[in-house]
C-alpha positions as semicolon CSV with decimal commas, in nm:
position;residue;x (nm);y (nm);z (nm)
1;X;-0,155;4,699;-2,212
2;X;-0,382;4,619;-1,925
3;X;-0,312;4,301;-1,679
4;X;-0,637;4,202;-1,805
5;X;-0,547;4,167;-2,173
6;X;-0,231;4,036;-2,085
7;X;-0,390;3,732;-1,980
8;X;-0,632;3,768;-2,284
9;X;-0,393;3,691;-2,519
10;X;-0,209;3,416;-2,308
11;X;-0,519;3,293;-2,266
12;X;-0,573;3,272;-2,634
13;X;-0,198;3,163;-2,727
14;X;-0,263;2,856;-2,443
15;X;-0,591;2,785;-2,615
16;X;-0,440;2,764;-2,962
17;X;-0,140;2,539;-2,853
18;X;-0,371;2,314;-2,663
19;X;-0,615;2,301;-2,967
20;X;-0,268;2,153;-3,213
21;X;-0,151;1,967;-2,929
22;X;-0,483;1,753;-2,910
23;X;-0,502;1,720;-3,307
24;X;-0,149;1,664;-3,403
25;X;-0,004;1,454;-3,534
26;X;-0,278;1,210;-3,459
27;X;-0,581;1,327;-3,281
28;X;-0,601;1,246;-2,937
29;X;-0,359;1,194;-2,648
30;X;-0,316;0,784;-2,597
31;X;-0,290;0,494;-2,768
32;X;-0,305;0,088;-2,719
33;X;0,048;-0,048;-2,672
34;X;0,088;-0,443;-2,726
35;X;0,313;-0,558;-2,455
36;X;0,379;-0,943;-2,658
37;X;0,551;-1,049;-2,977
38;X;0,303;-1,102;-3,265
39;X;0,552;-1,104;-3,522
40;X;0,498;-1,468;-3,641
41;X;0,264;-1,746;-3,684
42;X;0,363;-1,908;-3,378
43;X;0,316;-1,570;-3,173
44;X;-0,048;-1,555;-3,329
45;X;-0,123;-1,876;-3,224
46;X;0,017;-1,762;-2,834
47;X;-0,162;-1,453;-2,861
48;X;-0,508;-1,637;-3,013
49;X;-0,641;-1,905;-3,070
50;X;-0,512;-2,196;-3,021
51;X;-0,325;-2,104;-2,728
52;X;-0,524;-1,839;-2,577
53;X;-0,778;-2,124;-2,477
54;X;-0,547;-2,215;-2,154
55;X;-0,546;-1,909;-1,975
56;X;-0,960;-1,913;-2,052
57;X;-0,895;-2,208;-1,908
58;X;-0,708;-2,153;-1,568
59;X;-0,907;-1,806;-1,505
60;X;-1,270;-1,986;-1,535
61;X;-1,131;-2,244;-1,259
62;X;-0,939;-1,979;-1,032
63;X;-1,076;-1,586;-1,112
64;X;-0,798;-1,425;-0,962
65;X;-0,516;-1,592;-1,223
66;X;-0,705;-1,296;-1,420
67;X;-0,426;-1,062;-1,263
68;X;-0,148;-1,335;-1,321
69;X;-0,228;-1,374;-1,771
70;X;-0,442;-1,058;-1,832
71;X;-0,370;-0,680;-1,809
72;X;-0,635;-0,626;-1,527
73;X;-0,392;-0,631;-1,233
74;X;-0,254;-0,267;-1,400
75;X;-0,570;-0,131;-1,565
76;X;-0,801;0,130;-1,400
77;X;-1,107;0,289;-1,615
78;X;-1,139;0,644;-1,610
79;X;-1,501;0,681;-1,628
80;X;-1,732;1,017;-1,617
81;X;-2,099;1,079;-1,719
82;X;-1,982;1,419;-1,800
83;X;-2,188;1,609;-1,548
84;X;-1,896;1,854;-1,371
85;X;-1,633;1,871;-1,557
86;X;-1,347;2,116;-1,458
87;X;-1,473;2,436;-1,386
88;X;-1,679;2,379;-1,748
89;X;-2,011;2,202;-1,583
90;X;-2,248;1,968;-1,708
91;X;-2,078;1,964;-2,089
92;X;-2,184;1,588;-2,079
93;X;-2,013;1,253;-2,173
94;X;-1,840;1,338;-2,507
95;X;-1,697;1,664;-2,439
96;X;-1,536;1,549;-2,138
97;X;-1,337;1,335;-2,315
98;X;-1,011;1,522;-2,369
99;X;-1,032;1,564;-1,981
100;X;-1,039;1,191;-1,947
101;X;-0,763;1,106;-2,176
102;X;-0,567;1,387;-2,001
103;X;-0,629;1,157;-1,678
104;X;-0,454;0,850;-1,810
105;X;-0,170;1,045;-1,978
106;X;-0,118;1,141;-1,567
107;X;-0,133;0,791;-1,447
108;X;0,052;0,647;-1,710
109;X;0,326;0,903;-1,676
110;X;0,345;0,909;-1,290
111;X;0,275;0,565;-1,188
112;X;0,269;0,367;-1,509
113;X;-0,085;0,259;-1,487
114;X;-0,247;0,190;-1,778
115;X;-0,599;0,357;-1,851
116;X;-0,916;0,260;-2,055
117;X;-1,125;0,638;-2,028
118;X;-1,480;0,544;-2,045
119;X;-1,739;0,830;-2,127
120;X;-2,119;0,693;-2,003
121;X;-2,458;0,855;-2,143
122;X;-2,651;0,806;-1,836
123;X;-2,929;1,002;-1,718
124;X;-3,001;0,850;-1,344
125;X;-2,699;0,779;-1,134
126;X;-2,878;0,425;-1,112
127;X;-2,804;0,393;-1,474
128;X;-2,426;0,485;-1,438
129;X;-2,407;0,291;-1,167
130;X;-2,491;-0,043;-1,365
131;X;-2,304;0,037;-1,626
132;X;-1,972;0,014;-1,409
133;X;-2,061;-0,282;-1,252
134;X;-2,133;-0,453;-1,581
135;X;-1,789;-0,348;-1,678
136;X;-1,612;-0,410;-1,412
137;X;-1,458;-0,762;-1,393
138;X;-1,193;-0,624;-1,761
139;X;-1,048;-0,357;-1,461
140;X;-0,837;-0,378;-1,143
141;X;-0,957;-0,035;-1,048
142;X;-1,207;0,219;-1,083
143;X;-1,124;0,582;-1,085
144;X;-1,474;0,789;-1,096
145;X;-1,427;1,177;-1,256
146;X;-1,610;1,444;-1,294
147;X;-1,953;1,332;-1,174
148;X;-2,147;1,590;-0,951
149;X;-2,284;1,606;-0,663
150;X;-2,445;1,516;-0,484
151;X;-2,493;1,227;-0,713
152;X;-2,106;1,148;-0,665
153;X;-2,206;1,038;-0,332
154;X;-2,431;0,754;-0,404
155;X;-2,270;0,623;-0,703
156;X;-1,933;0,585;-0,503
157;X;-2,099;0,465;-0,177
158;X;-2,293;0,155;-0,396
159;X;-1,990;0,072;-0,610
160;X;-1,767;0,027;-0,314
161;X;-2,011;-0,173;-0,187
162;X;-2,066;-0,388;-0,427
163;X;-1,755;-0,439;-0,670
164;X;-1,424;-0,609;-0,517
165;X;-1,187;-0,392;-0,654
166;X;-1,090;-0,024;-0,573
167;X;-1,306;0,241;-0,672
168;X;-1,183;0,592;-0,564
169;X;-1,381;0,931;-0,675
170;X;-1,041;1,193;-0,711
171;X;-1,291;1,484;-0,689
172;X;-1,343;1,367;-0,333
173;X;-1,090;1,191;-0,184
174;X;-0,798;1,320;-0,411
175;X;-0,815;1,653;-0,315
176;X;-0,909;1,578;0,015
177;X;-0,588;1,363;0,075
178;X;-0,364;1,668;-0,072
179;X;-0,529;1,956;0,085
180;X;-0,498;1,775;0,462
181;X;-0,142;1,665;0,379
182;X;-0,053;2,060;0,308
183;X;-0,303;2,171;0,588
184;X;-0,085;1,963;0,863
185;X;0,237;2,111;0,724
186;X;0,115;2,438;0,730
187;X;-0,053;2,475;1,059
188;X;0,292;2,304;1,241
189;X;0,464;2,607;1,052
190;X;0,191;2,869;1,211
191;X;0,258;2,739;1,569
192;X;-0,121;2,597;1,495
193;X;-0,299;2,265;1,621
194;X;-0,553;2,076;1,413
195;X;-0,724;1,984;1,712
196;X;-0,784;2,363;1,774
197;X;-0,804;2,527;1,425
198;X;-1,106;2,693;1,348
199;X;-1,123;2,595;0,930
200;X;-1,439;2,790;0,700
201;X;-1,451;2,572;0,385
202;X;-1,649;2,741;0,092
203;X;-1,766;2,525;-0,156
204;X;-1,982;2,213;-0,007
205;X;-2,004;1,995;-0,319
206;X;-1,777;1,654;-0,363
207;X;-1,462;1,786;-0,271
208;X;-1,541;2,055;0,008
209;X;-1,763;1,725;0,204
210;X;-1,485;1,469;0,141
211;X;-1,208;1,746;0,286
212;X;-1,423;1,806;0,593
213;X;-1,454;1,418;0,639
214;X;-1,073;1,362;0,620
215;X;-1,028;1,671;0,820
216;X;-1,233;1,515;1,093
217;X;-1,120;1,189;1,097
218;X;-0,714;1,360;1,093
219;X;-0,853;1,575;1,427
220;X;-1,080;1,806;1,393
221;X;-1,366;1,944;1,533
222;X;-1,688;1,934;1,390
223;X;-1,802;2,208;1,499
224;X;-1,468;2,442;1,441
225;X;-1,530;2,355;1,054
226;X;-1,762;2,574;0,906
227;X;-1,891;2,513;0,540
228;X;-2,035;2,717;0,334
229;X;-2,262;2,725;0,024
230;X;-2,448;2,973;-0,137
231;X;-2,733;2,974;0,099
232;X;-2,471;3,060;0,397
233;X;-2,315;2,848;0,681
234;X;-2,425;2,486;0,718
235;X;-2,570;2,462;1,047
236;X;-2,774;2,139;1,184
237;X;-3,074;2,395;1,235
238;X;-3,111;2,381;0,836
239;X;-3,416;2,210;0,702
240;X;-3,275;2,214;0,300
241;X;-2,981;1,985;0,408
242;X;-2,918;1,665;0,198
243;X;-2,767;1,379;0,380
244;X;-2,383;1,427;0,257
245;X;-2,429;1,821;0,382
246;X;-2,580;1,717;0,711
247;X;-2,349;1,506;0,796
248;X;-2,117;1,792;0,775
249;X;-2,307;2,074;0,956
250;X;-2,188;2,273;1,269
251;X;-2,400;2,314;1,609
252;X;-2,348;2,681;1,569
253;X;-2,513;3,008;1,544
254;X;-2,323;3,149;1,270
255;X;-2,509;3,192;0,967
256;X;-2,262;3,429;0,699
257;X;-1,941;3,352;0,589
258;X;-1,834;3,704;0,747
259;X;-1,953;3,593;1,101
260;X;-1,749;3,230;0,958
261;X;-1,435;3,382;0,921
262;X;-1,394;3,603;1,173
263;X;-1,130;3,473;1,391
264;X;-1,054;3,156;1,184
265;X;-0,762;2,997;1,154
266;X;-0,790;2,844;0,837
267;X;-0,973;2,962;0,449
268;X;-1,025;2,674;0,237
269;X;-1,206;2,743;-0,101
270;X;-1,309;2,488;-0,349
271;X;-1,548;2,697;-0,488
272;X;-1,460;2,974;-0,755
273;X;-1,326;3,302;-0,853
274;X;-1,262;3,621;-0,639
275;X;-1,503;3,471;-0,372
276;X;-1,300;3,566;-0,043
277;X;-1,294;3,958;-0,042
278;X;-1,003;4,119;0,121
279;X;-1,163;4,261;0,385
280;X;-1,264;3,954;0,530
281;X;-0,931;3,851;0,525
282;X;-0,818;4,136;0,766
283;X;-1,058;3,983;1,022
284;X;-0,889;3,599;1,019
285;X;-0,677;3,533;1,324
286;X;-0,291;3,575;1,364
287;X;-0,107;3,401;1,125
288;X;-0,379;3,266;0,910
289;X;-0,387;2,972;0,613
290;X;-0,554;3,075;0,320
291;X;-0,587;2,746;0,071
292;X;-0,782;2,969;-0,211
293;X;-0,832;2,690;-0,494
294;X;-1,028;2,744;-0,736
295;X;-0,830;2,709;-1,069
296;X;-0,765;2,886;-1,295
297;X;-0,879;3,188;-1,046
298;X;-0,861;3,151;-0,690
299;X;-1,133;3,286;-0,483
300;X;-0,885;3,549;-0,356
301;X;-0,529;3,615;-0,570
302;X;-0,219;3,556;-0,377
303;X;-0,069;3,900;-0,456
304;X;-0,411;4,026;-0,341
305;X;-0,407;3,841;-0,010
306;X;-0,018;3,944;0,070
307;X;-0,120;4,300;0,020
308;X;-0,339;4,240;0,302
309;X;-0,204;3,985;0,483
310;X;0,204;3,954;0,565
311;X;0,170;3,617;0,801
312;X;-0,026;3,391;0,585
313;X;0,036;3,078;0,420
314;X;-0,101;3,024;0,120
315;X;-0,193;2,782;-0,104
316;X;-0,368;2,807;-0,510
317;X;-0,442;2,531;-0,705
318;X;-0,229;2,701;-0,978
319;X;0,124;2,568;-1,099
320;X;0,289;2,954;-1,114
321;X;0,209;3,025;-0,769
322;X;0,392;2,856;-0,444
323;X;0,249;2,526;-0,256
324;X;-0,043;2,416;-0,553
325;X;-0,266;2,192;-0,384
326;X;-0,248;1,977;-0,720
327;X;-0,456;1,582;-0,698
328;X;-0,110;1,399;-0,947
329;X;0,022;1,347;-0,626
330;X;-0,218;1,164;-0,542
331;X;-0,399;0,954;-0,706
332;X;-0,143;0,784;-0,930
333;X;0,015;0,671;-0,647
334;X;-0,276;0,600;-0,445
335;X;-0,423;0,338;-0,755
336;X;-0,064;0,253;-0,808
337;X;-0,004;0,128;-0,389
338;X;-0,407;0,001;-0,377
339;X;-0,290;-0,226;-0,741
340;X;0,029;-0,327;-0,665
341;X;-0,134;-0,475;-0,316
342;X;-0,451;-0,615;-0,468
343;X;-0,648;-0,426;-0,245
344;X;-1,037;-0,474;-0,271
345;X;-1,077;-0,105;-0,244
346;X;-0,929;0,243;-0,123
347;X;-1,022;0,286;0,233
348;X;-1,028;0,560;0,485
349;X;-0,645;0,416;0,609
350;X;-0,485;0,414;0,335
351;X;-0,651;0,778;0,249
352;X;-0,463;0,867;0,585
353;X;-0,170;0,667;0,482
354;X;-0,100;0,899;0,173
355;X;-0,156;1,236;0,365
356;X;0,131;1,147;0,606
357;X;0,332;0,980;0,277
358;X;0,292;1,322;0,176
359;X;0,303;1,555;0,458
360;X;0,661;1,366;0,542
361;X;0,805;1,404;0,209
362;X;0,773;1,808;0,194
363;X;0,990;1,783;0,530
364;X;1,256;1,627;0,292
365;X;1,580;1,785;0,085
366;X;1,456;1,839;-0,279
367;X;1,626;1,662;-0,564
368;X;1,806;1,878;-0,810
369;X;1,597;1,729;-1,106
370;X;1,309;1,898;-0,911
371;X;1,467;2,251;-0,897
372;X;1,540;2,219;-1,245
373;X;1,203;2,125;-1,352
374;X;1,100;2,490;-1,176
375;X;1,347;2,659;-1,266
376;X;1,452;2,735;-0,885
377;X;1,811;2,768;-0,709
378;X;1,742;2,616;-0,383
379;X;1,363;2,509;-0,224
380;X;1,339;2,432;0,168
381;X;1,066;2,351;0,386
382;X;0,841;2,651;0,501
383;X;0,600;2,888;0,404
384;X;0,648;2,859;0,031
385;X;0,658;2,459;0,048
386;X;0,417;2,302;0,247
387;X;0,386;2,059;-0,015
388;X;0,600;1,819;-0,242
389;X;0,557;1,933;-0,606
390;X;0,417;1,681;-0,884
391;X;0,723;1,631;-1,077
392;X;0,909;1,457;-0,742
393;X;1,036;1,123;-0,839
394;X;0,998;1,026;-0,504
395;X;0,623;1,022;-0,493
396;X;0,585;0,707;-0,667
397;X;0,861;0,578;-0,367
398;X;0,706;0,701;-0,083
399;X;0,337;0,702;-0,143
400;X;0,259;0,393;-0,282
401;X;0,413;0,185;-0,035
402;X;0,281;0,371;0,245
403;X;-0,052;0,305;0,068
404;X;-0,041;-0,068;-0,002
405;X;0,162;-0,117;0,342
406;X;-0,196;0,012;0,507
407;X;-0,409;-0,171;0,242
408;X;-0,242;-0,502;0,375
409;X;-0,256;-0,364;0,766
410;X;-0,635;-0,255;0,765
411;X;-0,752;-0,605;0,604
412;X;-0,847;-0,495;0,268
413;X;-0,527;-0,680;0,082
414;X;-0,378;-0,981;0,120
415;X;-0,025;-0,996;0,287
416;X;0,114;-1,186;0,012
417;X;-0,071;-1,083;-0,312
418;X;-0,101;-1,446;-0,525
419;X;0,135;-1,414;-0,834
């Protein structure tokens, strides 16, 4: 049997289980919990009317005893309008569903958030856009998925603007936040300066831009980050360059990924599959990063680039490979610091906040419950672990305080949240 139908059929065995695992025994993956008694009359009458009239009461004089008698203080909405979702595309709002539930099974799991996942028919961003704000005063967060670009851009730009509670695109900033976290780890292991690094990102849509960003605003250089989309390098002398791309562009005079990647220090796809060819690979500089991320194929396979490369580091966005640049550690710690401060949204410190929460943590021993989960004998910081893996129960620790510490230090939370 051929590698190729080897994965055929564990394709088609995964596909099956997932199928039964969605539909039984109830369909679906979450449910409504009630966190009160309502066993008798008296609890009714707590729970309802009568009694339910007093904290209408005390949150129409004072809006913020909301997060002191309601669930808002630890509810985020998972919303989507459907129009990237996964690797799948534009499948729209009600097929994207099972992606969104997945979402809050993650946050509820990691950081014990719990999630409403809201599915929008909207045609204009304008029209998404209005329907969050309408629904935004039942949430303490907002957690945007799956929306492309650029509209991504705009939507997240106005609703941080206007709404006073967090509102955090994961597409963007969450893998941002996790590939610069494993970046910094594995340049310090190549004898490598961010400063310095020359970095060709392919893929320019929301979560190539938002790496660049945080890759700038972490060190680097402008114009030693090249990005690519399918029309080549993006170079300020291009006249089909929205703002988000612009913004991004090098003052340079390369124009191929080839020209790109010769001598660079760093590969960073967000793109898709088989997209890096070997060859090019030969021509990176000594002991080159390859972060090849597109899931479930990379843009070039591991045991491909090893062949061809013996001092890399590299990183997939795959859970059977080493160092998977993988957004639950993230953003379930990220809402759960941003919530637990009553921060008015999820700023560009506390982004930084969770890449060093992070980056410090993969310097640390592993717990045994970790090795067990995978199966491994020993795990140690280097080459094969630039970052922590999702199923560290330290995460929650490390990251969310180091979050809300810098949601309280950069102004956006209050030092004592009101009870």
């Amino acid at each position: 049997m051929s590698n190729t139908e080897r994965f055929a059929d564990s394709d088609a065995d995964l596909n099956r289980a997932a199928l039964e695992y969605h539909a039984e025994p109830v369909p679906g993956k979450t449910a409504i919990e009630i966190k009160k008694p309502a066993t008798t009359q008296r609890d009714l009458s707590l729970a309802y009317t009568p009694g339910v009239a007093e904290p209408v009461r005390r949150i129409a004089a004072e809006p913020s005893a909301a997060y002191r008698y309601t669930n808002k203080g630890n509810l985020v909405a998972v919303i989507t309008d459907g129009s990237a979702v996964l690797g799948l595309g534009g499948v729209g709002p009600l097929a994207s569903k099972p992606v969104m539930e997945g979402k809050a099974v993650l946050f509820k799991h990691f950081a014990d958030i719990d999630v409403f996942d809201i599915e929008v028919h909207a045609r204009h961003p304008q029209e998404f856009i209005e329907t969050v704000r309408r629904i935004a005063p039942t949430f303490g967060g907002i957690n945007l998925e799956d929306i492309a670009a650029p509209h991504c851009f705009e939507i997240e730009q106005i609703l941080v603007e206007e709404l006073d509670i967090p509102v955090f695109h994961d597409d963007q900033h969450g893998t941002a936040i996790i590939i610069a976290a494993g970046l910094l780890n594995a340049l310090a292991l190549q004898e490598k300066r961010l400063e310095d690094a020359r970095i060709v990102v392919l893929g320019a849509g929301a979560a190539g831009i938002a790496s660049i960003r945080l890759l700038m605003t972490l060190g680097a250089h402008r114009n030693n980050i090249f990005a690519i989309d399918r029309q080549g390098v993006i170079h300020t002398g291009r006249r089909d360059l929205n703002p988000f791309k612009f913004g991004i562009a090098a003052d340079t005079d390369k124009r191929t990924m080839r020209e790109a990647l010769d001598g660079a220090d760093v590969f960073i796809g967000v793109s898709g599959p088989d997209l890096l060819p070997p060859d090019m690979l030969t021509t990176m500089a000594p002991r080159p990063i390859v972060f090849a991320l597109s899931n479930p194929v990379p843009e070039i396979r591991p045991e491909i680039a090893w062949g061809v490369r013996d001092d890399l580091i590299m990183a997939t966005g795959r859970s059977d490979y080493p160092n998977q640049v993988n957004n639950v550690l993230g953003f379930p710690f990220i809402f759960r610091g941003a919530l637990d401060a009553r921060a008015s949204r999820i700023n560009e410190d506390m982004q930084i906040a969770a890449v060093h929460a992070l980056r410090d943590l993969a310097h640390e021993p592993v717990p045994q419950s970790v090795l067990d989960a995978y199966g491994l004998e020993a795990l140690t910081h280097g080459p094969e672990y630039i970052i922590p893996k999702p199923f560290d129960p330290r995460l929650r620790e490390r990251v969310a305080p180091a979050v809300a510490a810098a949601a309280v230090a950069s102004g956006v939370a209050p030092a004592k949240p009101a009870n």
